[in-house]
N, C-alpha and C positions, 0 to 999 in steps of 0.2 A: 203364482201370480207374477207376471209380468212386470218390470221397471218402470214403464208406464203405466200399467194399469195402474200400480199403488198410486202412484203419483195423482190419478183422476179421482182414484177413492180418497185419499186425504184433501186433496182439494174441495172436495164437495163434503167431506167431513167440518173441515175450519169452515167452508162458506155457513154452513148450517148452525156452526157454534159463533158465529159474526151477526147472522141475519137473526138469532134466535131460537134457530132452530137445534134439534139435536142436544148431545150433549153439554151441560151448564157449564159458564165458566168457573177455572176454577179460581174459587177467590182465597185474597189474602186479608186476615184480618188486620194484620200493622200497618198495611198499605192501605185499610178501610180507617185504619184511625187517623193515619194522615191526610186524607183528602177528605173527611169527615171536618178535621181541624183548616183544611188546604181553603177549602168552599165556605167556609162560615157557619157550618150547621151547627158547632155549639153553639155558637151567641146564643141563637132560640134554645136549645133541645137539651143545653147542658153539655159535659164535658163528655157523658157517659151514658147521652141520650136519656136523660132522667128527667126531661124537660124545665121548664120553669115555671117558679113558685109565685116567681112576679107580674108575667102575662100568661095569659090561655093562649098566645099566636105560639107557646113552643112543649110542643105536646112532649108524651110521652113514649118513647122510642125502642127503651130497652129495658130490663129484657122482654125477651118473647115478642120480637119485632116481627110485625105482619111477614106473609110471606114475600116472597122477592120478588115475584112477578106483580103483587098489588104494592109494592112499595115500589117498585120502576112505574108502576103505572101513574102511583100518586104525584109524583117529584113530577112525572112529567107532563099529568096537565091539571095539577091543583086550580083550584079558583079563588082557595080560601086566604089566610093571611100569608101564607107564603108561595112565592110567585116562583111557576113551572120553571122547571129547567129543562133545555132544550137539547138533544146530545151532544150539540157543538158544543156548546157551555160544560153540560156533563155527560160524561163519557161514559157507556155500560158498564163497562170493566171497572169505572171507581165505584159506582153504583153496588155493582155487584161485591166489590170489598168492603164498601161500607158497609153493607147486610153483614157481611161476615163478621166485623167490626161489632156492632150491636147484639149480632147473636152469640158469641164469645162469652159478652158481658154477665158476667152470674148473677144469680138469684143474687135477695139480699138476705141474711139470716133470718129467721126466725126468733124474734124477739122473746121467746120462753125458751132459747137456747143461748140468754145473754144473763149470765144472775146477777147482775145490778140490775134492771130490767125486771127481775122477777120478785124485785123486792117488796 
């Protein structure tokens, strides 16, 4: 292959990982904790996406966050108590780290694997 030609195939490779298309970015989960924290989504959703105990506006997040493509779709044209974010605002690439972010986040024990708990 040619020096140019690679040069045409990776460009239409990134165009297609930019536009959506092709291969998924790849994401970072530290970097989803940080713009998870950057954006304000704890206040609603909790620290650790565990939502809150004190309004229904901050659902439940983690674990086993939807998949990535319905959670980009949600954030960005919600109608419900939290209001779309637009890619200017937010960017796919935090989008896509914060999925990472939330999917990281483990299980929580099984409370008959706690013996205070099984008491």
């Amino acid at each position: 292959m040619s020096h140019q030609m690679f040069r045409v195939v990776l460009a239409a490779l990134a165009a297609g990982v930019v536009l959506g298309h092709g291969p998924a970015l790849a994401a970072d989960a530290a970097k989803g904790k940080a713009a998870f924290m950057k954006y304000g989504c704890w206040q609603c959703h909790g620290i650790e996406g565990q939502g809150s105990a004190i309004t229904s506006a901050g659902k439940v997040l983690a674990p086993d966050p939807m998949p990535l493509e319905t959670f980009v779709a949600f954030v960005r044209s919600t109608d419900r108590a939290m209001p779309p974010y637009s890619e200017k605002v937010l960017p796919n690439e935090d989008l896509a780290d914060m999925h990472a972010y939330l999917s990281a986040i483990p299980k929580p024990k099984d409370y008959k694997s706690i013996p205070l708990l099984r008491q």
